[in-house]
N, C-alpha and C positions, 0 to 999 in steps of 0.2 A: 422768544417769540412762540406763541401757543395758533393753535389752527383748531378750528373746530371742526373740521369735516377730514376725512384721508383725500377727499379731492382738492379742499383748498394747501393740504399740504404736496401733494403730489404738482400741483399748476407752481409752487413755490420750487420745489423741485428742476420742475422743466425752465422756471425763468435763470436757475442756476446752472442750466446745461447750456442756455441758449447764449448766457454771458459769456457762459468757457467758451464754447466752440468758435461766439466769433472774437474772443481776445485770440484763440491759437489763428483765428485764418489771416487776424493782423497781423499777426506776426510771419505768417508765410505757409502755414499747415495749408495745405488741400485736397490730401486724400485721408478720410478718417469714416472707420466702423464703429455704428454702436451696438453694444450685445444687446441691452435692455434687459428687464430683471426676469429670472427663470420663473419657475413654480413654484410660491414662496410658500404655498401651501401643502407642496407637497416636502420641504426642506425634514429632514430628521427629526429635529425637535418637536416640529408642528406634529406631525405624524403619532410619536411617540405620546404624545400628550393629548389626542383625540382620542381616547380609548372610549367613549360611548358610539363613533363611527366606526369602530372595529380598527384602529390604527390608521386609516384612507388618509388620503389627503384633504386638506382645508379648504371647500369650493368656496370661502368667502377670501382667503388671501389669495387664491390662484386668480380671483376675478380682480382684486385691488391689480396686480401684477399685469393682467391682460388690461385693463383699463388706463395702469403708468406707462404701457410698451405702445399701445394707442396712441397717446397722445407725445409720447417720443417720434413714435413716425410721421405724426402732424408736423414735428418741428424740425424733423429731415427735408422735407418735402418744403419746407416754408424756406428754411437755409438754401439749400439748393437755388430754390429759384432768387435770392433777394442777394445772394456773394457768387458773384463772375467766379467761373472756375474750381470752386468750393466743388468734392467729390466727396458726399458725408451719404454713406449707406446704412441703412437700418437693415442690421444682421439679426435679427431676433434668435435667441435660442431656444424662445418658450416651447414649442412645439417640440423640439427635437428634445429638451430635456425630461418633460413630461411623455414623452411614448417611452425612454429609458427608464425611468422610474415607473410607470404601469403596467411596462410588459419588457419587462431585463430579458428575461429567455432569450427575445428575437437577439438580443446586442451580444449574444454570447454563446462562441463557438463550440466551448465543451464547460462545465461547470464538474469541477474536478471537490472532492470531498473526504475530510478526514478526520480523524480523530486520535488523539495521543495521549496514553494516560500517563500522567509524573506523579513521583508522589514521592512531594520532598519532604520534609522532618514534620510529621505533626501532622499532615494528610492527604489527600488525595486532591489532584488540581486536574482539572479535564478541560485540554484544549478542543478547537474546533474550529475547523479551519475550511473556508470557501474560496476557491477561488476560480476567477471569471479569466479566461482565455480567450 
């Protein structure tokens, strides 16, 4: 199946959340969290492969992602009200993952740093080493 738009394929999405969630509340589920998707544009790959934005993050997949998490909390709020009992919470992590990816400093108590030089048969290997506390 082909979609021509990231919106007609993201509403096809949500018709596949909205199937799960209420096959789980037939069967007895009623308390359930969704994460919804982080900052897909800020993911490593994306990052690493924008090298004319200087490495940043992707404002066009960070918006596709804010625009899927949208419309997941449309479908919390619709569930909710239409399944007696149903406890389905829209936990988003988008915001908390994107302030860790744009400003790590705050999320890190000491940033400890190293460096170790080996130099096995044939030549010199230089580790380096970060880490978050």
């Amino acid at each position: 199946m082909q979609y021509k738009t990231v919106q007609e394929y993201e509403d096809f999405l949500i018709g596949l959340a909205d199937n799960f969630l209420r096959e789980i509340y037939y069967l007895g589920a009623r308390k359930i969290s969704l994460t919804g998707l982080p900052p897909m544009g800020c993911l490593p790959l994306e990052r690493a492969i924008n090298i004319l934005d200087l490495h940043s993050c992707v404002d066009y997949y960070n918006d596709v992602a804010l625009e899927f998490n949208a419309k997941l909390g449309c479908l919390v709020t619709k569930l909710n009200k239409e399944l007696n009992g149903f406890q389905l919470v829209d936990a988003s992590a988008y915001d908390m993952v994107l302030q860790i990816v744009t400003h790590p400093s705050q999320y890190a108590h000491c940033i400890y740093s190293a460096t170790w030089l080996i130099k096995p048969a044939g030549g010199l290997l230089v580790l380096h080493w970060i880490v978050f506390n």
